[in-house]
Backbone as a chain_set.jsonl record, in Angstrom:
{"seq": "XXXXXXXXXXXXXXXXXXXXXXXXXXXXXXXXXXXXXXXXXXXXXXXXXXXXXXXXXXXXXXXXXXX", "coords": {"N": [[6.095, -4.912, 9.09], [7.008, -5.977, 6.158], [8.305, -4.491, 3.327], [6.613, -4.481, 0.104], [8.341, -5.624, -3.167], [8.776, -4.001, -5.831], [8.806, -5.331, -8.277], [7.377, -7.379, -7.112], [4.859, -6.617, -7.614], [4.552, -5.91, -9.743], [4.347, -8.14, -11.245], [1.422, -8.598, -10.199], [-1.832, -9.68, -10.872], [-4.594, -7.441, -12.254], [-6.716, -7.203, -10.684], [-5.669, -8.538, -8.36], [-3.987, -6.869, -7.204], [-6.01, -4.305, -7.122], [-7.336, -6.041, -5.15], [-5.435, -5.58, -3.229], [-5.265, -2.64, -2.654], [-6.98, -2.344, -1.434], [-6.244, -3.392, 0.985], [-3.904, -2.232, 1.786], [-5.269, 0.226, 2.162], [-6.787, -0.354, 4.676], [-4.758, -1.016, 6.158], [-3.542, 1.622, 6.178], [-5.345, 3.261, 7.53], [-6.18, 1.883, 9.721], [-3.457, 2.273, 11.387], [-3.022, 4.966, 11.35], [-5.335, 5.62, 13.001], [-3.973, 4.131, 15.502], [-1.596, 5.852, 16.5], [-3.003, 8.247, 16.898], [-4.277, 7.318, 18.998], [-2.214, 6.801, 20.452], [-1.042, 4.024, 20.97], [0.387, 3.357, 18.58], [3.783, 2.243, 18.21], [5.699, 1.916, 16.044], [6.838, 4.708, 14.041], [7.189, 4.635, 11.724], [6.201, 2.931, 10.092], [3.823, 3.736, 9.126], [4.793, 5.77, 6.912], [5.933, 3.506, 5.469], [3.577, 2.267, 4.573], [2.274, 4.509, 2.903], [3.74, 4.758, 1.12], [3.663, 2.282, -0.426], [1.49, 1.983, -1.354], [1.049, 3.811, -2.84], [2.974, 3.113, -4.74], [1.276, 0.373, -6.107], [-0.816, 2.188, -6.811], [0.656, 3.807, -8.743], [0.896, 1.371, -10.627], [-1.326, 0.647, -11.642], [-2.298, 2.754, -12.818], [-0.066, 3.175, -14.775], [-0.858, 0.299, -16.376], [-3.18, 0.736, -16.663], [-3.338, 2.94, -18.855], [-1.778, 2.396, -20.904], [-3.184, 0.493, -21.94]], "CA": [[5.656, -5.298, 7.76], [7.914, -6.434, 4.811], [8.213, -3.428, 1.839], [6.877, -5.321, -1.448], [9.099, -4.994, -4.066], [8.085, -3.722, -7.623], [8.616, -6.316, -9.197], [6.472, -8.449, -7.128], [3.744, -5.544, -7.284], [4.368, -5.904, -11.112], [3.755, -9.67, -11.444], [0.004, -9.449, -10.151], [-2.914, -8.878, -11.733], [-5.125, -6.263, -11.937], [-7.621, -8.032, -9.454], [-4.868, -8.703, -7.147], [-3.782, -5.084, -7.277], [-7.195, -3.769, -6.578], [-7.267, -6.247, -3.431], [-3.994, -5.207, -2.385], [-4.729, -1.686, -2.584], [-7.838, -1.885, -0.641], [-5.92, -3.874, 2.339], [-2.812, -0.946, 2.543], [-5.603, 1.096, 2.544], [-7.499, -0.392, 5.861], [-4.019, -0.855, 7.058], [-3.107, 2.781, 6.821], [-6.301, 3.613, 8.524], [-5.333, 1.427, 11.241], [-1.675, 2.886, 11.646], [-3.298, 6.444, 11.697], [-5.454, 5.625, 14.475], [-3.536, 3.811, 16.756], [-1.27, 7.241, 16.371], [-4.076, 9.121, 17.198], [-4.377, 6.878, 20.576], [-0.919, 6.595, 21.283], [-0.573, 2.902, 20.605], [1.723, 3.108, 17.821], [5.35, 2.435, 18.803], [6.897, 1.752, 14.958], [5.7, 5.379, 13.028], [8.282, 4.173, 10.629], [5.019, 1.65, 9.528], [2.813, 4.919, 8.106], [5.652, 5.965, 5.749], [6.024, 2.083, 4.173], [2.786, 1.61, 4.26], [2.283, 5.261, 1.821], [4.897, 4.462, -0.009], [3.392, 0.898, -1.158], [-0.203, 2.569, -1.711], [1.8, 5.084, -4.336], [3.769, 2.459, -5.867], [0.579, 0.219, -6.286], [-1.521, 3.243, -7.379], [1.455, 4.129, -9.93], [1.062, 0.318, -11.3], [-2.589, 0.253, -11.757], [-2.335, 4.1, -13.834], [0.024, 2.614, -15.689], [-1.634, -0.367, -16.799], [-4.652, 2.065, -17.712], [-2.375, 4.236, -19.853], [-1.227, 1.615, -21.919], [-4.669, -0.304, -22.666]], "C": [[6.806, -5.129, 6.781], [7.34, -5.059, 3.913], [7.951, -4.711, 0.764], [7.532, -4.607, -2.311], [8.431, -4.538, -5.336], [8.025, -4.784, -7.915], [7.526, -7.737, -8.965], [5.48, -7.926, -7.442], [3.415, -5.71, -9.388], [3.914, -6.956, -11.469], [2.434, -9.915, -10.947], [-0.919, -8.751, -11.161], [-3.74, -7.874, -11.32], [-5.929, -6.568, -10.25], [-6.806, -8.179, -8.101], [-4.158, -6.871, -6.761], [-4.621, -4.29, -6.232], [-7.234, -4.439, -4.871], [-6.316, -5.282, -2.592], [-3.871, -3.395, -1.863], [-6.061, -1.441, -1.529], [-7.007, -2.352, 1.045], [-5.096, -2.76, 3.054], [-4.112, -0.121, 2.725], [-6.662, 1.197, 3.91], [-6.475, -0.459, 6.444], [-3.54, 0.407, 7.741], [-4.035, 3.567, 7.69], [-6.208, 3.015, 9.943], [-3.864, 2.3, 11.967], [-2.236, 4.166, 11.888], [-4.292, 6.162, 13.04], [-5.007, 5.395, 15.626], [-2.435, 4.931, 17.118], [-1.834, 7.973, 17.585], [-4.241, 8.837, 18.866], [-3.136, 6.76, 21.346], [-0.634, 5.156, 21.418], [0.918, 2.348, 19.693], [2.682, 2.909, 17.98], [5.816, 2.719, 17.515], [6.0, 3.205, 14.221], [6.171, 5.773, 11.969], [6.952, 3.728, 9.528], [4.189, 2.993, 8.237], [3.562, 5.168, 6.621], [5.697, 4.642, 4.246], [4.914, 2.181, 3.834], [2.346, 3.103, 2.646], [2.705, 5.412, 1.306], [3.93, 3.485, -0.943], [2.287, 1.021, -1.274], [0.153, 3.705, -3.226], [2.584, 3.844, -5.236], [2.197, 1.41, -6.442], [-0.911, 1.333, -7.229], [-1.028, 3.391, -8.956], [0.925, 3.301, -10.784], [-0.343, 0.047, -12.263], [-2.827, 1.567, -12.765], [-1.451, 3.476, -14.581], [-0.201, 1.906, -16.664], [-2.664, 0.046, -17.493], [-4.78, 2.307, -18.775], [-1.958, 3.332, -21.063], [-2.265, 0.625, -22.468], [-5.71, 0.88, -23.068]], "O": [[7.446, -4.079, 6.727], [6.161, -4.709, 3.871], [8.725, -5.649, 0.574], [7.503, -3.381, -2.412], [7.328, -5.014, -5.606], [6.927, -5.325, -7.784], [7.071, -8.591, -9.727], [4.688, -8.824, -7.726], [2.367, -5.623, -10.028], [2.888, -6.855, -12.143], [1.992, -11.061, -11.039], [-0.834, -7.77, -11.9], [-3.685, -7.42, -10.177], [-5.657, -6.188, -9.111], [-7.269, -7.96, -6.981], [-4.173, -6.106, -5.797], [-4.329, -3.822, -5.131], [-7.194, -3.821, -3.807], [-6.493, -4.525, -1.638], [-3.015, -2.883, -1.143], [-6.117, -0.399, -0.876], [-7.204, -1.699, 2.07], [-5.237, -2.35, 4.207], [-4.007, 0.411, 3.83], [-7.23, 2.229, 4.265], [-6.642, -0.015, 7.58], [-3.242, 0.599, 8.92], [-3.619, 4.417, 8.477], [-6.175, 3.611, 11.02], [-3.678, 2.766, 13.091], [-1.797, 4.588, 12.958], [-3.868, 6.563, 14.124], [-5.305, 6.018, 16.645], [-2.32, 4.959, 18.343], [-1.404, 8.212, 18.714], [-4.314, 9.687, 19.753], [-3.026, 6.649, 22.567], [0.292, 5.027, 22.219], [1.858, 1.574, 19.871], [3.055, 4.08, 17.905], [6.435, 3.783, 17.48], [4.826, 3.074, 13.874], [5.899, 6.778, 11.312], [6.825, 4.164, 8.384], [4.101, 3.021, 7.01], [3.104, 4.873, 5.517], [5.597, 4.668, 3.019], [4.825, 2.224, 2.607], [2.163, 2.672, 1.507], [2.412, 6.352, 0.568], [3.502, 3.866, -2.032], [1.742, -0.081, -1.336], [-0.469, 4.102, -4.212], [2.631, 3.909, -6.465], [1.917, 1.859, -7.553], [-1.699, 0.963, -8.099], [-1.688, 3.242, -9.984], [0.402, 3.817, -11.772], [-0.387, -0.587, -13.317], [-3.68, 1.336, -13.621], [-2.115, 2.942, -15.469], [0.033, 2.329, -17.796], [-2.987, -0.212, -18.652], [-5.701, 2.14, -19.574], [-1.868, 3.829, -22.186], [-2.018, 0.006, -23.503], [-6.795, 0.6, -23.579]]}, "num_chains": 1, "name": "protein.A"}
C-alpha cells in the first residue's frame, strides 16, 4: 500500500475523511489478524497503515478546532 500524502489527505472533505478513516481502520484490523495467524509477510504494512489513521485523525481535529 502507497503512504497518502498530507496534502492529498488535506484536499478531501470531511465526508471523504470519515470514509477514509473507517477503511484504514478495517484495514488495520485485517493486518493485525493475519499477524495473529502468521499470514502476514510485509509487518512494515501495520506501521503505514497507523501512521495514516494519526495523520487522518490529526486532519479531522483540526478541522473541528477551527470551526
Amino acid at each position: 500500500m502507497a503512504r497518502t500524502k498530507a496534502a492529498d489527505i488535506r484536499a478531501k472533505t470531511d465526508d471523504e475523511l470519515g470514509s477514509r478513516l473507517g477503511e484504514l481502520k478495517k484495514e488495520q484490523f485485517n493486518l493485525r489478524f493475519q499477524r495473529a495467524s502468521g499470514q502476514l509477510t510485509n509487518t512494515a504494512q501495520i506501521a503505514s497503515v497507523r501512521r495514516e489513521i494519526a495523520q487522518v485523525r490529526t486532519m479531522i481535529r483540526e478541522r473541528r478546532k477551527a470551526s
